[in-house]
N, C-alpha and C positions, 0 to 999 in steps of 0.2 A: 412511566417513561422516565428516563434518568433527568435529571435537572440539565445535567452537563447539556445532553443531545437537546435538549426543550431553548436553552441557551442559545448552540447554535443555529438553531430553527430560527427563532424570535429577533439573532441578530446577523441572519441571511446567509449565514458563513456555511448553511446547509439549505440548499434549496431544492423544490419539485425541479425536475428534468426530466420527463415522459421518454425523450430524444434518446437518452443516454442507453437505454437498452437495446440502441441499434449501434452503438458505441463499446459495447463489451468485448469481443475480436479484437478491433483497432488497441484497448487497453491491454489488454493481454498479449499481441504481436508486441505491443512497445515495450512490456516487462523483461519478453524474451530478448530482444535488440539490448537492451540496457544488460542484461545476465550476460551476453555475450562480449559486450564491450569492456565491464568490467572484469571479465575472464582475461581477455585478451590483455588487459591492462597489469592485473598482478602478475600475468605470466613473464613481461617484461620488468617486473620489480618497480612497478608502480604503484602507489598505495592511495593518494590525493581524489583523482577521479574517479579509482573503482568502488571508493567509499559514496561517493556521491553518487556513483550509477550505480551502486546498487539499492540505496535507498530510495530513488528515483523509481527503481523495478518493481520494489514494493511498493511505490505510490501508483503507481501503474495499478497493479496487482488488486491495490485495494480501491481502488477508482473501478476499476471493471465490478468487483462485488457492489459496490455502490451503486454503479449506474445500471445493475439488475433489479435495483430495490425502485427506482424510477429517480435517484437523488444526485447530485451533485453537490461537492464543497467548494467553497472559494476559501477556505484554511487548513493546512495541514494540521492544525491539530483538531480542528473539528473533523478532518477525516479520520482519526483514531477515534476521536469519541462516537463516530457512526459505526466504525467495524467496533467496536464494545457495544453497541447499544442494538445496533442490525446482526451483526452476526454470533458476538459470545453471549449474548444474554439468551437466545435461539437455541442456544448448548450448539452451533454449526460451526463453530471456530472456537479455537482454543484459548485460553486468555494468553496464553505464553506467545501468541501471533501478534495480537494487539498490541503487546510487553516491548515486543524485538520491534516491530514498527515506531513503535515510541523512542524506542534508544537508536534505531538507526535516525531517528530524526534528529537527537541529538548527536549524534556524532556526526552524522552528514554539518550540522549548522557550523562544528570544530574544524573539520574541514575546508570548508567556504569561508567560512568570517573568521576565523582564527589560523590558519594555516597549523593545527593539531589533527595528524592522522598517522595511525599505523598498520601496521602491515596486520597483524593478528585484528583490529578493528573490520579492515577491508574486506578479512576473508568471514568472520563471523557475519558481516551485511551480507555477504555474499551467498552466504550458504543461507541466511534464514532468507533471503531473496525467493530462492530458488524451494525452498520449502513451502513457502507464503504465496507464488504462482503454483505449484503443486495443487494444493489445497484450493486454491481458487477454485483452479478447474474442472477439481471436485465437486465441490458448491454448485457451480454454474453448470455443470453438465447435470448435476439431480434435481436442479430447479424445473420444474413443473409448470407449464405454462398455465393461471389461470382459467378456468372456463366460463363463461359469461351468457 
């Protein structure tokens, strides 16, 4: 197990949520809500918010893969290090998914706490959003329900 993931384990930033796999829908409608808002937003030549909703879609996104594993984060960055550790180490996600969630996180933070965004920013969140629910859905429709 990576140290990283064992980290957020041991300091709660990832925790057991059984719950959460009746919660994967609700994550996945929120991703699609946020793809559509920040559509609607750059089409007005806004760039500030759809940076932020579309990292938001991807935190959606990868929350729905998470809460299929049975877990929840209470940190954005420990939810990168769980889709690295749940889904690319699996070979089920691409490292280049985990890569783009990581830089939308950083450029969502330029956004919010710096008033730094741009328009070619907005729409790369925007499209790896919409690739990143893609593949979700992939995942989670070939998930396998346990047999017991």
């Amino acid at each position: 197990m990576n140290p990283h993931f064992q980290e957020c384990l041991k300091k709660r930033r990832i925790i057991e949520f059984p719950k959460g796999k009746k919660l994967v829908q609700k994550e996945l409608k929120s991703a699609e809500e946020d793809i559509k808002d920040a559509k609607f937003g750059l089409s007005a030549g806004r760039f500030k918010w759809p940076t932020i909703q579309g990292y938001y879609a991807m935190c959606h996104a990868a929350r729905a893969l998470l809460f299929s594993r049975g877990y929840r984060e209470k940190s954005h960055y420990c939810l990168y290090i769980a889709l690295k550790e749940l889904f690319v180490n699996s070979g089920l996600l691409s490292i280049d998914f985990a890569e783009a969630f990581y830089h939308a996180m950083r450029l969502r933070e330029n956004a919010d706490y710096r008033s730094l965004y741009s328009k070619s920013s907005a729409e790369r969140i925007l499209k790896n959003a919409e690739e990143l629910l893609i593949r979700a859905k992939v995942i989670l429709s070939e998930d396998k329900p346990v047999q017991m």
